[in-house]
Backbone as CSV, one residue per row, in Angstrom:
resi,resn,N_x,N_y,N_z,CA_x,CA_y,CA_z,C_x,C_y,C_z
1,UNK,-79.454,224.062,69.001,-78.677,223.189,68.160,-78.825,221.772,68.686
2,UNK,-79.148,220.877,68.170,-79.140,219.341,68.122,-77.870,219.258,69.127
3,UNK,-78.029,217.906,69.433,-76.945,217.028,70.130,-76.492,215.699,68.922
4,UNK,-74.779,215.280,69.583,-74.644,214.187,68.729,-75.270,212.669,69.328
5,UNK,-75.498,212.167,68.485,-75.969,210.645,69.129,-75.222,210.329,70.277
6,UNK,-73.913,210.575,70.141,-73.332,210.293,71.537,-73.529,210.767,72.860
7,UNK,-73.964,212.485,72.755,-74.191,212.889,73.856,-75.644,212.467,74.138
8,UNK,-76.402,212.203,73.142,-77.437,211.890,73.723,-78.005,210.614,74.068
9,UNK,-77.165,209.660,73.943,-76.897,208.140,74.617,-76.473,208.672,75.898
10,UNK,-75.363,209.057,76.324,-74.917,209.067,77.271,-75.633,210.454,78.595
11,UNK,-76.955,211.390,77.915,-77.633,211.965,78.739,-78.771,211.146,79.046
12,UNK,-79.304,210.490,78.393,-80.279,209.417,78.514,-79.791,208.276,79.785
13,UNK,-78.995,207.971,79.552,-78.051,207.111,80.753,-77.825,205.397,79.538
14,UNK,-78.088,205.425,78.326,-77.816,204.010,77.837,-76.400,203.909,77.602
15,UNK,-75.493,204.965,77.134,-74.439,204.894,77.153,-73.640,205.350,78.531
16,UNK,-72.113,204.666,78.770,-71.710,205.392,80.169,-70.537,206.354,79.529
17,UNK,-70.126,206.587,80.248,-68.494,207.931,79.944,-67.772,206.994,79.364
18,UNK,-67.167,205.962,79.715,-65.909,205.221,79.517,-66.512,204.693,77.918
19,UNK,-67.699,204.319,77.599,-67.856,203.495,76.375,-67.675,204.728,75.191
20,UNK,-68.247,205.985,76.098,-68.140,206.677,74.673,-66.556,207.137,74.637
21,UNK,-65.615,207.560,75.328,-64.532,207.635,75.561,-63.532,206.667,74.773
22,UNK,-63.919,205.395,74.514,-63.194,204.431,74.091,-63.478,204.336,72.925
23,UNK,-64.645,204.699,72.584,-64.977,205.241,70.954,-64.553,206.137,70.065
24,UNK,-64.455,207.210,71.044,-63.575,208.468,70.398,-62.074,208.066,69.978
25,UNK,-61.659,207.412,71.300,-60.148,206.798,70.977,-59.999,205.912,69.820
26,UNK,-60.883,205.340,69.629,-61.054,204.097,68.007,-61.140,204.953,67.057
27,UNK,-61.934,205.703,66.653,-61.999,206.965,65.907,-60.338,207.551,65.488
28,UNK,-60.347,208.412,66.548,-59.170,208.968,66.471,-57.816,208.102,66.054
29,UNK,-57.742,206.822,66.326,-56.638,205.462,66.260,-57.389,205.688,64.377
30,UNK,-58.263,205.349,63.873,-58.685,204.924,62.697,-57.989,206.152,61.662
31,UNK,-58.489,207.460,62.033,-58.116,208.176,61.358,-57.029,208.409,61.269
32,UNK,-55.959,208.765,62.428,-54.649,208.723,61.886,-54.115,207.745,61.706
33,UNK,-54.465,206.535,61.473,-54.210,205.154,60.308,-54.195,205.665,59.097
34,UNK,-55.605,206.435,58.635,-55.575,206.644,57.521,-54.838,207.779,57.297
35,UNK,-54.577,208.589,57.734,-53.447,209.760,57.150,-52.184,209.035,56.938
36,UNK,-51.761,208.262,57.735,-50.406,207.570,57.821,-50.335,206.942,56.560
37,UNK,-51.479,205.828,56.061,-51.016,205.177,54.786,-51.949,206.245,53.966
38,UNK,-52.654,207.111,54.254,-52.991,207.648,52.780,-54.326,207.137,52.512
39,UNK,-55.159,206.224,53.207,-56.210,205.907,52.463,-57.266,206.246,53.643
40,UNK,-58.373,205.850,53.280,-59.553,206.790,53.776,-60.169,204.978,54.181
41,UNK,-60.926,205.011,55.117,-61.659,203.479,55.942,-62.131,202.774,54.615
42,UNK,-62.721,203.835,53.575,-63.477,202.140,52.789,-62.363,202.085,51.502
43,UNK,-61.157,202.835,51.429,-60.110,202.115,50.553,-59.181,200.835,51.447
44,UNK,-59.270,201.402,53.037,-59.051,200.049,53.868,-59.705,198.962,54.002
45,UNK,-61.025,199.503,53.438,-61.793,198.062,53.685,-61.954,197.070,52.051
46,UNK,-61.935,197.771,51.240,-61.010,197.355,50.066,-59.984,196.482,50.129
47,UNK,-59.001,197.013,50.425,-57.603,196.618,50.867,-57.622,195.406,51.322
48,UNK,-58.360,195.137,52.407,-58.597,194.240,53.442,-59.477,193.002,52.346
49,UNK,-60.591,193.589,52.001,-61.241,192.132,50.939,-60.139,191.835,50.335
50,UNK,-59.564,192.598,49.351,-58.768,192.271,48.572,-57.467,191.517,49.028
51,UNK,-57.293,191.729,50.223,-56.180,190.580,50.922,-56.621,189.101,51.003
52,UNK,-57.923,189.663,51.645,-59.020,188.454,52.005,-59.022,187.034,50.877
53,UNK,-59.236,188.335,49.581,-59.617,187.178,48.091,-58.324,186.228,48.310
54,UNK,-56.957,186.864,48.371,-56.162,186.272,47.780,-55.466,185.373,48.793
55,UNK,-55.674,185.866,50.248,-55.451,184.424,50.922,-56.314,182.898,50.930
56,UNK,-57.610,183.804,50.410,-58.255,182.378,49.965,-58.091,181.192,48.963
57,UNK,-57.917,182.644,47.909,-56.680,181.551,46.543,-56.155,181.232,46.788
58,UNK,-55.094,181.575,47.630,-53.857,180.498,48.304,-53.920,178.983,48.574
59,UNK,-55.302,179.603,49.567,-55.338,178.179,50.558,-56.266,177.425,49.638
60,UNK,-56.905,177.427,48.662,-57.476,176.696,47.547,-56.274,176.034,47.037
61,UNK,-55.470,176.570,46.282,-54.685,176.396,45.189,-53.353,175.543,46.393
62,UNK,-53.218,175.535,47.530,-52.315,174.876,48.517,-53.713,173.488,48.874
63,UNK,-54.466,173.641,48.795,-55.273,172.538,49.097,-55.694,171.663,47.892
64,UNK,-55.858,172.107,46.933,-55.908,171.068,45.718,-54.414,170.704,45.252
65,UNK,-53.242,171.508,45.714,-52.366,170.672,45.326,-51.409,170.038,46.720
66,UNK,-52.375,169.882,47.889,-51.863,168.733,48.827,-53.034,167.296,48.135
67,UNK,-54.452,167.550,47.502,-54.802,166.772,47.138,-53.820,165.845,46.083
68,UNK,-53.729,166.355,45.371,-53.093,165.972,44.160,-51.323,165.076,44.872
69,UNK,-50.998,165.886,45.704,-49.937,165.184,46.316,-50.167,164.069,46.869
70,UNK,-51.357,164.068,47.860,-51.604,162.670,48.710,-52.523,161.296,47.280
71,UNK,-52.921,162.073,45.991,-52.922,160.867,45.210,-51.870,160.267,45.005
72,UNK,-51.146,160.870,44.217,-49.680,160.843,43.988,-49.022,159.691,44.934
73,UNK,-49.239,159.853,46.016,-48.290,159.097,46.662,-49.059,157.622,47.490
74,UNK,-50.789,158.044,47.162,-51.157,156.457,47.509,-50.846,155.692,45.934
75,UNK,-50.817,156.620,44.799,-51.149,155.437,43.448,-49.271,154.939,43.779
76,UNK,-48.316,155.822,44.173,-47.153,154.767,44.616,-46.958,154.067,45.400
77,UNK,-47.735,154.067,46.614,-48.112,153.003,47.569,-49.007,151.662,46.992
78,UNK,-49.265,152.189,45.847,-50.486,150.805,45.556,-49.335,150.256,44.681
79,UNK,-48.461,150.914,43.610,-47.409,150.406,43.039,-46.244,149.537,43.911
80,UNK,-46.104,150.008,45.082,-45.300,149.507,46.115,-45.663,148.368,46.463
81,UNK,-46.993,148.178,47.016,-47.542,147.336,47.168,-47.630,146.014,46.275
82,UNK,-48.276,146.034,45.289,-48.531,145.401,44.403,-47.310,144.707,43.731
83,UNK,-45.967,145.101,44.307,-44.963,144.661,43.481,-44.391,143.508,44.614
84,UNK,-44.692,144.399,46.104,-44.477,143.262,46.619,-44.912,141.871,46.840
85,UNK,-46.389,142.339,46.643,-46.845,141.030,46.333,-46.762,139.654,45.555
86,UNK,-46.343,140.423,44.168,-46.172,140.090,42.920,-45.012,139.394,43.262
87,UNK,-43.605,139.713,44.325,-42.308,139.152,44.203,-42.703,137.990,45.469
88,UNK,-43.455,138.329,45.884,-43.479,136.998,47.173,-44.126,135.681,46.990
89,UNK,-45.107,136.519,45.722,-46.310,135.104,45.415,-46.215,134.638,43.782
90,UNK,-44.825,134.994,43.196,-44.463,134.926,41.930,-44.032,133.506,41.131
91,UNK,-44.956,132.683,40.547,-44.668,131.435,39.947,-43.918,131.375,38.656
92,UNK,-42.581,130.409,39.048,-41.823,130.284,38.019,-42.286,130.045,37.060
93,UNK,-42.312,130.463,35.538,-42.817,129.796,34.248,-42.239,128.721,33.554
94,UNK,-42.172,127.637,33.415,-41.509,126.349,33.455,-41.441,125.884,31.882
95,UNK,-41.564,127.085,31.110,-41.520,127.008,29.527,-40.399,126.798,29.364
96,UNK,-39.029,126.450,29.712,-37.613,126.773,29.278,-37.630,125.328,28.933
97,UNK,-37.647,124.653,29.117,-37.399,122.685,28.541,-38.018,122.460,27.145
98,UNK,-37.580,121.091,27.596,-38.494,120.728,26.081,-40.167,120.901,26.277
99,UNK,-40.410,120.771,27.307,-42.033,120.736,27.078,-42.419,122.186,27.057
100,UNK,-41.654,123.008,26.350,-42.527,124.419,26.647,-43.357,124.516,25.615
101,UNK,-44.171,126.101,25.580,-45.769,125.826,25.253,-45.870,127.423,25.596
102,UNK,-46.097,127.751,23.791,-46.029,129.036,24.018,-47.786,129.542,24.516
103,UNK,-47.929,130.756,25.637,-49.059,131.021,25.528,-49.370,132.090,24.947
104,UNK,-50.211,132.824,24.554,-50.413,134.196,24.154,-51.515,135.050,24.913
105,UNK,-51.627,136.274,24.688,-52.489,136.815,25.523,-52.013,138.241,25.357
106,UNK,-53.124,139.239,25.401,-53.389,140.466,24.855,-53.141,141.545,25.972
107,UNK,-51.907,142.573,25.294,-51.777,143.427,26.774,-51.940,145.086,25.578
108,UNK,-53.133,145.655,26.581,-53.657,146.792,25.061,-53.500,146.638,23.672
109,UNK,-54.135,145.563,23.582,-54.229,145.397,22.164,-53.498,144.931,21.261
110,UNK,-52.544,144.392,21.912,-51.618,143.934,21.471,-51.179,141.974,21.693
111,UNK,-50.527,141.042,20.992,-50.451,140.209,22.066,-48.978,139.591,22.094
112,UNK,-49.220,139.537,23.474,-47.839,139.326,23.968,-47.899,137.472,24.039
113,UNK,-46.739,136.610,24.177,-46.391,135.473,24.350,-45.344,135.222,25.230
114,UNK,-45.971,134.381,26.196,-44.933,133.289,27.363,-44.995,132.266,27.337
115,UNK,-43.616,131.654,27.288,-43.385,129.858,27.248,-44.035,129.594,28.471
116,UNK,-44.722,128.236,28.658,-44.859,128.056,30.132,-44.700,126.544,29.855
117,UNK,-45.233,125.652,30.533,-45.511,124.241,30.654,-46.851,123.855,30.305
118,UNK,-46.962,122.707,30.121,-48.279,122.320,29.398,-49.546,122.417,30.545
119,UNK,-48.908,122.515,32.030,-49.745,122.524,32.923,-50.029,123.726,33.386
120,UNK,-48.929,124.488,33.202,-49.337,125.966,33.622,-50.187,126.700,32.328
121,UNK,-49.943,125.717,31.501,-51.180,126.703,29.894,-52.572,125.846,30.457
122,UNK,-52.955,124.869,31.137,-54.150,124.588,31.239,-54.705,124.963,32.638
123,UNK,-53.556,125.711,33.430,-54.568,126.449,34.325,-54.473,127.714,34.027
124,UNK,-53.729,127.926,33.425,-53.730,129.731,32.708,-55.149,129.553,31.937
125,UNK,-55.601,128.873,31.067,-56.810,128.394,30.270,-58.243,128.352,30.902
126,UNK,-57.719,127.555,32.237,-59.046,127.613,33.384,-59.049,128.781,34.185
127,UNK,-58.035,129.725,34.770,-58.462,130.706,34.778,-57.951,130.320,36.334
128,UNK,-57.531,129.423,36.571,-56.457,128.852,38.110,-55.644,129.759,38.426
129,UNK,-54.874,130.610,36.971,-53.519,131.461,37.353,-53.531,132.048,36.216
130,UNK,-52.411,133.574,36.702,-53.160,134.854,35.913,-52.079,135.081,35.700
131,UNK,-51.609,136.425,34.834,-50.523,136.737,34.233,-50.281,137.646,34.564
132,UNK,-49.448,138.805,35.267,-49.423,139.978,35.483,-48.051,140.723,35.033
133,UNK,-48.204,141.836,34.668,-47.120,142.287,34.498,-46.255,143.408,34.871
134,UNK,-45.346,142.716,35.247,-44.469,143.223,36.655,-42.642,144.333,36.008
135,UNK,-42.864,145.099,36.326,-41.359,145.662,35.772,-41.050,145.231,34.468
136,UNK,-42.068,145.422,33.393,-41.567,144.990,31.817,-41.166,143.984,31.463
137,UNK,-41.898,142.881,32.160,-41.671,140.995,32.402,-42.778,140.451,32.982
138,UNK,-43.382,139.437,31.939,-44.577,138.569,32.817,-44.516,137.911,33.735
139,UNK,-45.091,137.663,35.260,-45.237,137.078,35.856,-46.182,136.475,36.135
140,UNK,-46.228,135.057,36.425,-47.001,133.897,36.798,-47.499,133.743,38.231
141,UNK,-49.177,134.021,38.602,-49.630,134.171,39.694,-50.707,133.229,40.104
142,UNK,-51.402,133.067,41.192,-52.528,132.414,41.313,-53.492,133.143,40.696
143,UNK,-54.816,132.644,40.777,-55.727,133.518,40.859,-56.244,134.314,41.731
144,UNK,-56.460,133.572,43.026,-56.709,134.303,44.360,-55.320,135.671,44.497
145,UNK,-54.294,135.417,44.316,-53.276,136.928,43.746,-53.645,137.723,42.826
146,UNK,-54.180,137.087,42.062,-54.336,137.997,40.807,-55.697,139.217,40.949
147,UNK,-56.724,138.703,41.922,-57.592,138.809,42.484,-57.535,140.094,43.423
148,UNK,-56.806,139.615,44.087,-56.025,140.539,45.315,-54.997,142.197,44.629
149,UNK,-54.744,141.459,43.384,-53.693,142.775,42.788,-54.297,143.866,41.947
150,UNK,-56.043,143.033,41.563,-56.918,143.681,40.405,-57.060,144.811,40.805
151,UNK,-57.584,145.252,42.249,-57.953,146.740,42.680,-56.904,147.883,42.870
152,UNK,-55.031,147.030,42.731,-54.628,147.946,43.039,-53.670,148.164,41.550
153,UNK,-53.707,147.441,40.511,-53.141,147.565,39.230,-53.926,146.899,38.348
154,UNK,-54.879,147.587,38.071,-55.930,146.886,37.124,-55.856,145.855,36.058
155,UNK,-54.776,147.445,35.444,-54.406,147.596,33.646,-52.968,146.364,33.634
156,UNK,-52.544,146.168,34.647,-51.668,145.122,34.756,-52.129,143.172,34.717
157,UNK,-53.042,143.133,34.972,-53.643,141.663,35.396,-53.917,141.468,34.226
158,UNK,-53.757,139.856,33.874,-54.847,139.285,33.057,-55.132,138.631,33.440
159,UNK,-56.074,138.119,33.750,-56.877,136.954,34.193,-57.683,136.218,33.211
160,UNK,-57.655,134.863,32.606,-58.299,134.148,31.689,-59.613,133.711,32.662
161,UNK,-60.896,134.103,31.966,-62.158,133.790,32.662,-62.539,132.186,31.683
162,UNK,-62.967,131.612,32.343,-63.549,130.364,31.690,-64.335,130.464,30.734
163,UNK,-65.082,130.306,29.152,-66.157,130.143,28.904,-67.367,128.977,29.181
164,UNK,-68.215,129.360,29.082,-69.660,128.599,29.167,-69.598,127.998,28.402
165,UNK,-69.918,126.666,28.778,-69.939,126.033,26.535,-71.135,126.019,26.286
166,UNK,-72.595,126.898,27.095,-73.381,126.684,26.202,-73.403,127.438,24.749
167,UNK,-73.986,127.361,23.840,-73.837,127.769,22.237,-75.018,128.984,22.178
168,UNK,-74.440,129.811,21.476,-75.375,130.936,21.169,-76.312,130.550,20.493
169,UNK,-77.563,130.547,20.221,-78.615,130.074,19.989,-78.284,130.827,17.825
170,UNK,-77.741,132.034,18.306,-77.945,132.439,16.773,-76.689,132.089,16.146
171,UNK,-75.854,131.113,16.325,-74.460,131.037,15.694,-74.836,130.144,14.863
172,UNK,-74.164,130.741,13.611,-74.354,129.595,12.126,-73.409,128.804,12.368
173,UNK,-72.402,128.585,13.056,-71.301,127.648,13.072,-71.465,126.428,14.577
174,UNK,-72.960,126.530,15.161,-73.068,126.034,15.782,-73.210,124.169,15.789
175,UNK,-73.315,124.191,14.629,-73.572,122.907,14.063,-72.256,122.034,14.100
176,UNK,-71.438,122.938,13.933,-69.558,122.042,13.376,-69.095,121.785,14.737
177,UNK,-68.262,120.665,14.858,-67.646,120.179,16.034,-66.097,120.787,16.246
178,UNK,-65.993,121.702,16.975,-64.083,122.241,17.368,-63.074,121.071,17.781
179,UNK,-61.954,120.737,17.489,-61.262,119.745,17.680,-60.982,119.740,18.613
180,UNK,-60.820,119.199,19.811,-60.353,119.296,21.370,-58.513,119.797,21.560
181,UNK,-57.707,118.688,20.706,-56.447,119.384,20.320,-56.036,120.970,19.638
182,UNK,-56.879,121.531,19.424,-56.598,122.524,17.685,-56.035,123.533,19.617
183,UNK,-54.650,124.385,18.761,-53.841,125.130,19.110,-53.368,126.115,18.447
184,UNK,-53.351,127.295,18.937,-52.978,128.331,18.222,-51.683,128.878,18.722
């Protein structure tokens, strides 16, 4: 009659007493595991992936929503930010007198109007100082602020860019002279 692999590791001399000894004991530990819960090694090893899958979902579904948390709380840090700025470097609009001077200017499509002074509409015009809008109220900024606030509230800034006066080469209305006064 044949021998088992074990005895014949351990007549050969590759295996010693104690290794195969400690094997039998793993064995024996395995199997009455499985009588105890009822399942046989590869419904344990089942068991075991199947734990496996779902601690992984976990830690997916706990890791895209610490992502989602740490956006969350820089886009309110940039809101934080940006407001403080807005209150430290915030220019009065000097439209309330007689010399006010309404300006206008487009917030989604829409356009909104602020009194200012005749000097704050000709650097609002040059593009000196920007308009931003702060807690559901325009505020009056530099440009170098306005500049500074673009990356962290985009959709909030306006900034008036200068035009070029050169003339489009294909404009039929290039011929007529614009009045230097004309106001809208």
């Amino acid at each position: 009659m044949s021998k088992t692999l074990q005895e014949q590791l351990l007549q050969s001399g590759i295996a010693k007493p104690k290794q195969a000894k400690k094997a039998r004991r793993e064995k024996t530990r395995q199997a009455q595991a499985a009588r105890r819960d009822g399942k046989t090694p590869d419904e344990q090893a089942a068991l075991a992936r199947e734990i496996a899958a779902k601690d992984a979902g976990k830690r997916d579904y706990d890791r895209r929503l610490n992502e989602q948390r740490k956006a969350q709380r820089e886009a309110q840090e940039k809101q934080q930010m940006a407001a403080q700025i807005i209150d430290q470097n915030r220019i009065k609009a000097e439209g309330d007198g007689d010399n006010a001077v309404a300006y206008n200017y487009t917030v989604k499509g829409k356009i909104k109007r602020i009194m200012v002074s005749d000097a704050q509409r000709r650097s609002l015009a040059a593009g000196r100082m920007a308009i931003v809008r702060h807690r559901g109220n325009a505020a009056l900024v530099t440009a170098a602020i306005a500049e500074r606030l673009q990356p962290l509230i985009p959709e909030r800034v306006w900034l008036a860019t200068p035009e070029d006066d050169t003339p489009d080469p294909d404009d039929p209305y290039a011929a007529y002279q614009v009045p230097d006064d004309l106001m809208w």
